[in-house]
VOLOLO-880015 format. One record per atom (N, C-alpha, C): residue in one letter; x, y, z. Coordinates in pm, whole numbers, plus 32768, in hexadecimal, padded with zeros to 4 digits. Example, Ala and Ser with C-alpha at 12.3 -4.5 7.8 and 13.67 -1.06 7.14 Angstrom:
2
code / east / north / up
A / 8527 / 7DC7 / 830C
A / 84CE / 7E3E / 830C
A / 8528 / 7EB6 / 830C
S / 8505 / 7F1F / 82C4
S / 8557 / 7F96 / 82CA
S / 850A / 8003 / 8313
This chain:
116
code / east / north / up
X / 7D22 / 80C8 / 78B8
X / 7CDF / 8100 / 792D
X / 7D18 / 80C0 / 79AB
X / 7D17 / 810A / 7A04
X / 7D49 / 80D8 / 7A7F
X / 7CFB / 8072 / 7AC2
X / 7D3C / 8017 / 7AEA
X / 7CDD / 7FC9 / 7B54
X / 7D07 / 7FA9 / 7BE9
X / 7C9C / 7F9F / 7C37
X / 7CB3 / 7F8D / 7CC5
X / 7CF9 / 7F04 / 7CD1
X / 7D4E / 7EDC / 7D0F
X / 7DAC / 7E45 / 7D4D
X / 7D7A / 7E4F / 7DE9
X / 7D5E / 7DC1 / 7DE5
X / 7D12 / 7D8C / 7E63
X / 7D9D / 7D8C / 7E92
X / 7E11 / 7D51 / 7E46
X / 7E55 / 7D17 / 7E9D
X / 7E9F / 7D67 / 7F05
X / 7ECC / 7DE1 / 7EAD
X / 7EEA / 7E4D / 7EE5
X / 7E8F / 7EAE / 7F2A
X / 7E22 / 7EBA / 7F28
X / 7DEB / 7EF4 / 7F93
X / 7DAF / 7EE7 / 800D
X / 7DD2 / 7E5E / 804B
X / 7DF6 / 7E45 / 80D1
X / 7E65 / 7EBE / 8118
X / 7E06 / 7EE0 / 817A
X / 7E60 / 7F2D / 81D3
X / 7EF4 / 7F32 / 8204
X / 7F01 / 7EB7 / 8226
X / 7F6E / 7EAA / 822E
X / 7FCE / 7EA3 / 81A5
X / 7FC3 / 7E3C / 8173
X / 7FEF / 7E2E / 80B9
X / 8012 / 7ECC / 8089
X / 7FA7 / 7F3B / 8075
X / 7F9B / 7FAD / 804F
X / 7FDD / 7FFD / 8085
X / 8023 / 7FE3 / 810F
X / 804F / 805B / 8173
X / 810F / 7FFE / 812C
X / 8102 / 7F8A / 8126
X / 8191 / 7F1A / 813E
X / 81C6 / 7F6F / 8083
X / 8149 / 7F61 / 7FF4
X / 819B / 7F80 / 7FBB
X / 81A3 / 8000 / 7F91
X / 815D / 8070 / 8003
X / 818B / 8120 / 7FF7
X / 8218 / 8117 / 8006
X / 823B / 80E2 / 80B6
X / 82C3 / 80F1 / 80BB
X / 8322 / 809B / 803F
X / 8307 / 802E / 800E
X / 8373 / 801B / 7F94
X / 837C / 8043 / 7F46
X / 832D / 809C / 7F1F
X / 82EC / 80FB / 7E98
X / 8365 / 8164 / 7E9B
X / 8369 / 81B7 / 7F24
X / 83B4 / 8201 / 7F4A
X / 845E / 8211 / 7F33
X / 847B / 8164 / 7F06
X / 8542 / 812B / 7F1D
X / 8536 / 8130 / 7E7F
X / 85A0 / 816C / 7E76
X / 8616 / 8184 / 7DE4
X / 85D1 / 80CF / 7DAF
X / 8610 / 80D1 / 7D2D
X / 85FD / 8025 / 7CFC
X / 866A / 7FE9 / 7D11
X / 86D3 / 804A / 7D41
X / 8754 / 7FE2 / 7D7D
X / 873D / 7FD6 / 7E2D
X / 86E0 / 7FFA / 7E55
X / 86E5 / 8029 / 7ED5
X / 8686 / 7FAD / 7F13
X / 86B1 / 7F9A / 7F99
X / 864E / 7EEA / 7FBA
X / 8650 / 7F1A / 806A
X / 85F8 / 7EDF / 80A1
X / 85E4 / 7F14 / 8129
X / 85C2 / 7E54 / 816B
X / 85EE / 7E7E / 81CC
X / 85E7 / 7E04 / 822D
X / 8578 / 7DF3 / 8278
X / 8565 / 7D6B / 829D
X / 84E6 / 7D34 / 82B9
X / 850E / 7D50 / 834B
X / 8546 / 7D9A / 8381
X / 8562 / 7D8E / 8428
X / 8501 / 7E38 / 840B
X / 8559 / 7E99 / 83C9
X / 8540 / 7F2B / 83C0
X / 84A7 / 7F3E / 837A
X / 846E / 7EF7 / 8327
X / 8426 / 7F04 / 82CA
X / 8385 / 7EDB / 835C
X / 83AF / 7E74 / 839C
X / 8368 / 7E2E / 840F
X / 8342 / 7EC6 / 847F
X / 83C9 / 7F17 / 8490
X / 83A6 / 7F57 / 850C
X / 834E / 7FED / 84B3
X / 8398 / 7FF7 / 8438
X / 8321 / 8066 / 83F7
X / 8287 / 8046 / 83F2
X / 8264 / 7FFE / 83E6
X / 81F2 / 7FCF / 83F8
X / 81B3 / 7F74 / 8448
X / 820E / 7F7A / 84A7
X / 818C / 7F65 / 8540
X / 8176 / 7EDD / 8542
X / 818F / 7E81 / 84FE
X / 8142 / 7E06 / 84EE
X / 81BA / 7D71 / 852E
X / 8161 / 7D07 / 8540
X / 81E6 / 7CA3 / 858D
X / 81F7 / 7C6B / 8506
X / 8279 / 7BEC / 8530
X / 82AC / 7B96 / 84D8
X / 825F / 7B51 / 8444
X / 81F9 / 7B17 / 84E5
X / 8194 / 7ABD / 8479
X / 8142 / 7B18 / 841F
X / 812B / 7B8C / 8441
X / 80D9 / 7BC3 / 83F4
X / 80F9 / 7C17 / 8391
X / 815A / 7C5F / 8376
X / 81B6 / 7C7C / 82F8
X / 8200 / 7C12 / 82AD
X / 822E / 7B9A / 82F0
X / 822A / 7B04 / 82BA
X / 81CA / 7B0E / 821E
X / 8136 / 7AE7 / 8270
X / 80D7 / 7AAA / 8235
X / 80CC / 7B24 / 81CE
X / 80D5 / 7BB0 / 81DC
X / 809C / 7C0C / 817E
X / 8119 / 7C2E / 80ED
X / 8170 / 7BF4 / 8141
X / 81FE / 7C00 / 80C8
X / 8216 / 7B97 / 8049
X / 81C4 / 7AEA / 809D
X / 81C6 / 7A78 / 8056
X / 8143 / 7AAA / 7FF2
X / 80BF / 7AD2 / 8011
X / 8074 / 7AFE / 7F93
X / 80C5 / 7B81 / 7F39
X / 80CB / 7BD9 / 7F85
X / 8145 / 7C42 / 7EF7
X / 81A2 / 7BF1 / 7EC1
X / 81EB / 7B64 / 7F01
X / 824F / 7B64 / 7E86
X / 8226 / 7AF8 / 7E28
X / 81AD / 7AA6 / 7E63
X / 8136 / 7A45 / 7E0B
X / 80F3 / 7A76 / 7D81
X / 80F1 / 7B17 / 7DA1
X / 809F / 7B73 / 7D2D
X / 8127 / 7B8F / 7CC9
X / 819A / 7B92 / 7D05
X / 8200 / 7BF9 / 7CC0
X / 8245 / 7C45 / 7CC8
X / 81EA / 7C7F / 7D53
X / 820C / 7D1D / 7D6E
X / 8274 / 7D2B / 7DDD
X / 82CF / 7D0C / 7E1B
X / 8322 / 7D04 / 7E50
X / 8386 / 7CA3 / 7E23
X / 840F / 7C8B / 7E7B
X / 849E / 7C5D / 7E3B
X / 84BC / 7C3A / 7EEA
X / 84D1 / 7BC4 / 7F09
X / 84F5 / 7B8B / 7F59
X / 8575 / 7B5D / 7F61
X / 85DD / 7BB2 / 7F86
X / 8673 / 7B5E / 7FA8
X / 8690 / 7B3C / 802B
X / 86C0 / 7AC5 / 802D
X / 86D5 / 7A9B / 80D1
X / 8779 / 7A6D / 80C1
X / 87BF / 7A7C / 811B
X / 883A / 7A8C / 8109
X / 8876 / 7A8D / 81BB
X / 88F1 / 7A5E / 81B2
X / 8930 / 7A44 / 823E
X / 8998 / 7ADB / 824C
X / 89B6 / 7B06 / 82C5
X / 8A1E / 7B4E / 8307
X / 8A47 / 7B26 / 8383
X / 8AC5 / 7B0F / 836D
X / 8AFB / 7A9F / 83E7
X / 8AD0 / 7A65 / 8411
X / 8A5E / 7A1B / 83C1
X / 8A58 / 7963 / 83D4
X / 89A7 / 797E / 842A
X / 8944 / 7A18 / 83FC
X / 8916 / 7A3D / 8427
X / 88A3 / 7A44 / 83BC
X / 883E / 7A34 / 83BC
X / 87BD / 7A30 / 8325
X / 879C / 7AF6 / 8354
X / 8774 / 7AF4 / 82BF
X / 876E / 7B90 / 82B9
X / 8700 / 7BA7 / 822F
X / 8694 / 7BB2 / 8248
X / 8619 / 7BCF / 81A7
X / 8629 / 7C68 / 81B3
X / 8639 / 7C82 / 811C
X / 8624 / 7CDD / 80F2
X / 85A4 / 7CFE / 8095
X / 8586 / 7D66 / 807E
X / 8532 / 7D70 / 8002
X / 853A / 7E00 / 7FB4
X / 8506 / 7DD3 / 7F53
X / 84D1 / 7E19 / 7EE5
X / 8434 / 7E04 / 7E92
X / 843A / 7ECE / 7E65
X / 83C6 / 7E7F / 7DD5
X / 8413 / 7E81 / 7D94
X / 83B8 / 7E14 / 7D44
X / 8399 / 7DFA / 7CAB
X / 8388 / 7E83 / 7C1D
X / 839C / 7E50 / 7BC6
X / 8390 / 7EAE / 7B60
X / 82C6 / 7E94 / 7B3F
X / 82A1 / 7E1B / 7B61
X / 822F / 7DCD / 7B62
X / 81CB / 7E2F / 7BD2
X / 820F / 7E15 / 7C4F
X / 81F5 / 7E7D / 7CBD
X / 81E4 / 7EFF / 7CCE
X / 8244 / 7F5B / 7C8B
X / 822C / 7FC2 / 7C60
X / 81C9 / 7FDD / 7BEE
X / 81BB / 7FB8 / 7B7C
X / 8118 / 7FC8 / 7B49
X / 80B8 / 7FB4 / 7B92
X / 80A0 / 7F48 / 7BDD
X / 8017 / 7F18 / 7C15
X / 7FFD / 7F8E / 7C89
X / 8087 / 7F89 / 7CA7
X / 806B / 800D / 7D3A
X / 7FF7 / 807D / 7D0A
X / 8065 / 80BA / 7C9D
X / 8059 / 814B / 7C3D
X / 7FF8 / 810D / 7C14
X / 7F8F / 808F / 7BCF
X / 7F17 / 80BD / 7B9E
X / 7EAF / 8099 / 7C31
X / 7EDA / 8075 / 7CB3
X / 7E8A / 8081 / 7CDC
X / 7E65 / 80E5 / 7D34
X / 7EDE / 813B / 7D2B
X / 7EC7 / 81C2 / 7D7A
X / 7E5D / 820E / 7D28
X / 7E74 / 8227 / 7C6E
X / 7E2B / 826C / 7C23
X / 7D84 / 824B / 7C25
X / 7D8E / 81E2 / 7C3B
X / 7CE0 / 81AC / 7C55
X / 7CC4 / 81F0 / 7CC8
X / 7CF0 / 8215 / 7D2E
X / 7CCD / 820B / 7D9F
X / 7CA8 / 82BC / 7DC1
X / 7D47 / 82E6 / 7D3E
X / 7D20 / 8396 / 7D52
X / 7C71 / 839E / 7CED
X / 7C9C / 8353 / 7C92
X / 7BF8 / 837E / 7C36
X / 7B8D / 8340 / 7C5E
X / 7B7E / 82F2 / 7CF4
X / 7B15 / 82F0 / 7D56
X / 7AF9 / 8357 / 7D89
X / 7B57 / 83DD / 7DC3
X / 7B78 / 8412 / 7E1A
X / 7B42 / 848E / 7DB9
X / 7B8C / 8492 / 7D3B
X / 7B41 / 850A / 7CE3
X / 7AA5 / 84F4 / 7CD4
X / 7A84 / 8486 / 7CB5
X / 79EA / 845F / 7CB3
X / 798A / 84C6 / 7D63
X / 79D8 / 846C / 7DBC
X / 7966 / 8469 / 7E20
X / 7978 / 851F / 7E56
X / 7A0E / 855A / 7E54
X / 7A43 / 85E4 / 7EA2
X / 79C6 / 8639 / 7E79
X / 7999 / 8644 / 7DDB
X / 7947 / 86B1 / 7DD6
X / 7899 / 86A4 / 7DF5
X / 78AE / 8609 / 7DE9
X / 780A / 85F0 / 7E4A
X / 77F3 / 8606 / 7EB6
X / 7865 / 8604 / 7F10
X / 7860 / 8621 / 7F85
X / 7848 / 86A8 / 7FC6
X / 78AD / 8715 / 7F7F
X / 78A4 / 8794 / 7F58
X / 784D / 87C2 / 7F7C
X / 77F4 / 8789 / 7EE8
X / 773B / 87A7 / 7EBB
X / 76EA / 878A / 7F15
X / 76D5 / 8739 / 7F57
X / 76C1 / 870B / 7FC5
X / 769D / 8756 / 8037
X / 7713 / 877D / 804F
X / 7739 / 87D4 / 80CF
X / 7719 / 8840 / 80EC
X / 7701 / 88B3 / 8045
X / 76FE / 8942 / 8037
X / 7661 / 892D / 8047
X / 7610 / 88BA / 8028
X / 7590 / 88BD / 8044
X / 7564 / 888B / 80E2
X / 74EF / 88B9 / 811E
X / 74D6 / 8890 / 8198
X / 7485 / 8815 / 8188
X / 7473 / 87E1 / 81CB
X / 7447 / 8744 / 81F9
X / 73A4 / 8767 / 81CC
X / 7355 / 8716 / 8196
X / 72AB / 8710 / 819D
X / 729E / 8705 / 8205
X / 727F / 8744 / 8244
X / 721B / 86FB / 82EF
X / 7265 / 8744 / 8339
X / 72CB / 8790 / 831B
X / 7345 / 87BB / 8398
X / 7323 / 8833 / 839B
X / 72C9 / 8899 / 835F
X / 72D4 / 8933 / 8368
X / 7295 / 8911 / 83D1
X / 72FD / 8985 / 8419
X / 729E / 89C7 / 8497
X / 72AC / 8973 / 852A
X / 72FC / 88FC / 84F6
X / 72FF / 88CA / 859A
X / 738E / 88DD / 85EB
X / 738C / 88C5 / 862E
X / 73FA / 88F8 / 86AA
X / 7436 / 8872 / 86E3
């Protein structure tokens, strides 16, 4: 059964590993590019990258170009499950609550007939 990950469903975390979800498994995106897709400063994709790669779920390479530091990243094979089961929890929340809501809706409110 699917389960919800705290770790990954931080907003930010959740939005950081859609886009890696997205790159080939040979494919790695940079912490400069990865920073301006998502809106966020240094320190704070910093701090949200050191818990993804604490869990697993990311691949941290840091590496020089002309004498220049350059992080890259990736997911995980670790990362990719946890993603994928925590998206599936999240759709069979979504199947749960869509048709209560529905039901809900097609009915009028107690107390609401009739007012303006």
């Amino acid at each position: 059964m699917a389960q919800f990950n705290e770790i990954i469903h931080e907003p930010v975390r959740l939005r950081l590993m859609a886009v890696l979800m997205n790159l080939t498994d040979e494919t790695r995106i940079s912490f400069t590019a990865l920073k301006e897709v998502l809106e966020v400063t240094d320190g704070n994709l910093g701090t949200h990258l050191s818990r993804l790669e604490e869990a697993g779920y990311i691949l941290v390479e840091k590496t020089f170009v002309n004498k220049k530091p350059h992080t890259y990243l990736a997911v995980t094979a670790r990362g990719r499950s946890a993603f994928s089961e925590h998206v599936e929890a999240l759709q069979k929340i979504l199947q749960v609550s869509l048709p209560v809501a529905q039901h809900r809706a097609a009915r009028p409110t107690e107390g609401m007939q009739g007012a303006t």
